[in-house]
N, C-alpha and C positions, 0 to 999 in steps of 0.2 A: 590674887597672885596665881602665878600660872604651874601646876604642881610638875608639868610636865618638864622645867629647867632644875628643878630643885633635885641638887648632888649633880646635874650633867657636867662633865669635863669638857669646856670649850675655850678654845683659843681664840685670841684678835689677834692680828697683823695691825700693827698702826693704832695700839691701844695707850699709847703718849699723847696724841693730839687731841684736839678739840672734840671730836664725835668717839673718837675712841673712849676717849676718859667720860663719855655719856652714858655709850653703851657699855662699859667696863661696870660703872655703877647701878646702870638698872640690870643686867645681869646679876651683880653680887647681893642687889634687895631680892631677887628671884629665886635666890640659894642655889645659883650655879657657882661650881668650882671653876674660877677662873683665871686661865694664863694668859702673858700677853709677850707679844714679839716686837720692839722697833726701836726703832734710836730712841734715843732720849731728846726729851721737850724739847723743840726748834723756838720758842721763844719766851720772853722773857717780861712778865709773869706769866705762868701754863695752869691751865685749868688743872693738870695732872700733877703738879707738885703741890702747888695750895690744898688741894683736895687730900691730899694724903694717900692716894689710889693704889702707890704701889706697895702701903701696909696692908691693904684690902685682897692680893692676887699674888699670884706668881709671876713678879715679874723678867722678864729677860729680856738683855738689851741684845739687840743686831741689825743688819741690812740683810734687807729682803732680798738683793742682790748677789748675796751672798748665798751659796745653794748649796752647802756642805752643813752651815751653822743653825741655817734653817732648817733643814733636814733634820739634825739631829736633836734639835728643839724638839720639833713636833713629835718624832720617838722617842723624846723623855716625855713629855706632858701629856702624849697619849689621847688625844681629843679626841669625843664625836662628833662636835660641832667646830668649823671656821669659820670665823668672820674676818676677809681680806680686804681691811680697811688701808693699808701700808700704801701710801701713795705721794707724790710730787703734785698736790690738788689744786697750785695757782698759778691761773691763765697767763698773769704779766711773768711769771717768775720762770716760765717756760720759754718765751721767749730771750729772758737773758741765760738760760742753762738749758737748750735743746737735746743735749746729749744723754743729760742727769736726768731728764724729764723720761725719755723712752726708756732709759736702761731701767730704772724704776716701777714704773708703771704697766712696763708692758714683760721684758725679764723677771722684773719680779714675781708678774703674775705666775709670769710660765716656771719658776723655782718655786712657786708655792704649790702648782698644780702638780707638779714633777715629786715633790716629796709627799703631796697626798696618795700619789701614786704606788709609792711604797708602803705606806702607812695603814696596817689593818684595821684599825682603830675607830678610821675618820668615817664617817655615815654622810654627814650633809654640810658643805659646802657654798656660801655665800659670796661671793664676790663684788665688791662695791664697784660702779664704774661712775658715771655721771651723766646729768639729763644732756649732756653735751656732745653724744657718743654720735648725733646724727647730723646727716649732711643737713645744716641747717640753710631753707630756703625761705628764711624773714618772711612765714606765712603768719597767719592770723589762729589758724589748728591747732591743737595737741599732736602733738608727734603719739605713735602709737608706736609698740613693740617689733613691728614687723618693718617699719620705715629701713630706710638705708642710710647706712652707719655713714658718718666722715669725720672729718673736722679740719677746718683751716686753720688753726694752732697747732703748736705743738701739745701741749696739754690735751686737746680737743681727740688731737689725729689718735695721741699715745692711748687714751683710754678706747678708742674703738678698736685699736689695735688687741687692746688687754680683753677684748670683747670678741674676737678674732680669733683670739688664741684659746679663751675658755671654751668657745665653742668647737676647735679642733681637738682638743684634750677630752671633751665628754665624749661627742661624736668618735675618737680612738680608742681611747682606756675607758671611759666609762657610759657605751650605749647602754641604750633603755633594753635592747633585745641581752644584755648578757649583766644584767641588773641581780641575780641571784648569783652570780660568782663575784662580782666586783665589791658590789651592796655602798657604792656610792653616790646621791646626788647633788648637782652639781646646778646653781643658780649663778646670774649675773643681775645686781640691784642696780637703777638708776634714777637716782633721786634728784629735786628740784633743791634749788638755793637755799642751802639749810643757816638757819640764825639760831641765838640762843647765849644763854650767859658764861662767860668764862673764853670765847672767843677772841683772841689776841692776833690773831693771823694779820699777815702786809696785802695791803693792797684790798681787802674786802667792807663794804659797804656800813654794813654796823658796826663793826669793830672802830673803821673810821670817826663815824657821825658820834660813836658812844665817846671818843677819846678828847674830839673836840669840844662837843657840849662837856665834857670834865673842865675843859683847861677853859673853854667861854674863849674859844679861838674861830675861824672861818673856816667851812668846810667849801672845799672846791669837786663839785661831780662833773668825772668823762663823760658819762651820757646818762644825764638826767633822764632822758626822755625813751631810754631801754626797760622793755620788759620782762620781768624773770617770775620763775614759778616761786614763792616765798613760803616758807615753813619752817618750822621749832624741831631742832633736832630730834627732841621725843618723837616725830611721825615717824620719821624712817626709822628709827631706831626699831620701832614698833614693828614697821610691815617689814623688816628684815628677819627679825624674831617668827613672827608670825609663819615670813615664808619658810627657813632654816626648819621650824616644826614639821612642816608639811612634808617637807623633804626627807625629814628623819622616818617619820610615820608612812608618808605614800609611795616617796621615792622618786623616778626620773617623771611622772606624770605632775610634776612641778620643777620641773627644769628648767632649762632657757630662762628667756629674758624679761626684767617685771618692772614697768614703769612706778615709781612713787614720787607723786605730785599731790599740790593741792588744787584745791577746785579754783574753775575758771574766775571766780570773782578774785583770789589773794593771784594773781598773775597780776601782779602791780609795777608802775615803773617805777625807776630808782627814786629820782626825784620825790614821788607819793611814801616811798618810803622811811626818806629821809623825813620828809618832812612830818610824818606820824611822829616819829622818834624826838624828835624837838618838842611836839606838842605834849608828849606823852612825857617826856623829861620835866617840863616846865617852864623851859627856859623862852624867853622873848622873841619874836621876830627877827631882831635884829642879829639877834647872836647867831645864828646857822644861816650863812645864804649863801643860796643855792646854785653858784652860777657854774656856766660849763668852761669847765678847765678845756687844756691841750686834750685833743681827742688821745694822742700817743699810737699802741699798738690797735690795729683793729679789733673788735670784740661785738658779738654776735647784737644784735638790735633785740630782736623780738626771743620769745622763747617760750613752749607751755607745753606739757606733757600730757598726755590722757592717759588716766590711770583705770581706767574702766577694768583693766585684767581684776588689777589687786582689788579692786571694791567687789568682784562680783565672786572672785573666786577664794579670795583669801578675808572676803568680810571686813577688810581696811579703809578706812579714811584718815584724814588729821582729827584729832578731839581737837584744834584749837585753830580759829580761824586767825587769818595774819594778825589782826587786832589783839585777840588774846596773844597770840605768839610775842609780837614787840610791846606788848603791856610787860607778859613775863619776863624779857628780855632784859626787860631797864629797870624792874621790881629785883635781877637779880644783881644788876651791877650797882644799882643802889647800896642795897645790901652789904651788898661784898666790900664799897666803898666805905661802910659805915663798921666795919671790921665782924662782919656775922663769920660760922664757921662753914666753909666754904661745901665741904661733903654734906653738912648738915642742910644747906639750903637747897641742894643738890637733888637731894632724897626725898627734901618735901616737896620740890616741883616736878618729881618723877611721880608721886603716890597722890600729887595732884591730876597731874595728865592721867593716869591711870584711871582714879575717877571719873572725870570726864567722859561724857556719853559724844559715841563718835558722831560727827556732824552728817 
């Protein structure tokens, strides 16, 4: 365990959903005092109410949107650590609420960075965005750090935007030249296609394939045949921690932008995914097939990050390669299926990953 989180006062943004209520719990194994800010669970069952998470922190509910209540949040709970997980995170779901999706993602950021502004307290600063934040041109590469931002979604556009604004906020209120008056730094995380157990989310891949092998129903995939960076919540969880430290301790010379991916081999297409999860469930040939539904909204083909920054500078990889990761996956819905205690299997695949020697 890492001595340097134990008693630290830090807050999530977006610590109701799926990674939040991950990163909430390996935080609270690490004896950090932890608050957390966002609506309440958007679905139904939530890794964060089975888990029992909100006897575990301080919880408060609000909208990040809201920049009075956040405000006064973070000046009651006093953080030196953020993590601005608070987001609108799906692609289909953006295009039927384009409005909700920027006001969110990109507002929100800027009311989070606005009240850090104030906030004597806050030292180091995390901001989630996603491996989507770049003008994706369906190459064969890892996108590096330094690529040029887009996105032809909304979802896509909004978190380069919230990439946009982070980076106008450090560059104003918090340069590296005026680091010893401000004493805040300020990161932006963009992680690859996070899976893992307790995932209920619309519209995303494992949550799907896991819902229908339950029910021995037909899963139908948009694009089988797309590739995404694949990994277990614990990695980014990890290289978010790890960076947030660096930040507390070195300061603005861990700023900007930090790719977390997994290695070139787990950039696998959906289809290979789905179909691991089948084999790895149990279930027959028959019962999962695989064929290509309505394309619908368009959504990016290829996709793969290089993470060369965080391996070299921050000592990060994933400890579990895709296989282990949807081994873990379907060990935890099993579980959960067979009535285990949700927090408790939680803890043990956290102090498992933790084990684990990074690849």
């Amino acid at each position: 365990m890492d001595v340097f989180w134990r008693g630290r006062k830090v807050l999530i943004t977006g610590h109701t959903g799926f990674v939040g209520s991950w990163f909430a719990l390996t935080l609270i194994r690490q004896g950090a005092a932890v608050y957390g800010y966002a609506l309440r669970p958007d679905t139904e069952p939530s890794l964060y109410s089975l888990g029992g998470i909100d006897q575990l922190l301080t919880d408060n509910y609000g909208d990040v949107q809201d920049l009075d209540d956040l405000k006064k949040t973070i000046f009651q709970s006093e953080p030196e650590v953020i993590f601005h997980l608070a987001a609108q995170p799906l692609v289909r779901r953006s295009y039927a609420d384009p409005v909700s999706t920027f006001a969110t993602n990109v507002m929100g950021t800027v009311n989070l960075l606005e009240s850090v502004r104030r906030c004597p307290s806050v030292r180091a600063v995390v901001v989630a965005t996603t491996d989507k934040v770049y003008e994706n041109r369906e190459w064969i590469w890892g996108y590096r750090e330094n690529e040029r931002l887009g996105g032809r979604d909304p979802y896509s556009a909004s978190k380069a935007c919230a990439e946009l604004a982070t980076h106008a906020y450090s560059e104003s209120f918090f340069p590296a030249g005026r680091y010893k008056e401000h004493g805040v730094a300020v990161a932006t995380a963009r992680a690859g296609n996070i899976i893992g157990g307790g995932d209920w989310s619309e519209d995303r891949l494992v949550p799907d394939c896991l819902q229908a092998l339950q029910q021995g129903s037909e899963m139908t995939l948009r694009h089988p045949h797309a590739t995404r960076p694949w990994q277990h919540v614990l990695a980014p969880v990890e290289g978010y921690m790890r960076l947030a430290e660096c930040l507390y301790k070195e300061g603005p010379a861990y700023g900007g932008a930090w790719n977390f991916g997994p290695d070139d081999r787990d950039v696998q297409t959906v289809g290979h995914v789905a179909e691991r999860l089948r084999q790895l469930w149990g279930a027959g040939e028959g019962l999962l097939k695989l064929n290509m539904g309505k394309p619908g909204w368009p959504e990016a083909q290829a996709l793969k990050l290089d993470s060369s920054k965080a391996a070299i500078r921050l000592g990060w990889r994933p400890r579990w390669d895709l296989h282990k990761a949807l081994l873990k996956t379907v060990e935890w819905h099993k579980a959960y299926l067979q009535g285990a205690n949700v927090a408790e299997l939680c803890l043990r695949q956290i102090a498992e990953y933790e084990e684990g020697e990074a690849r």
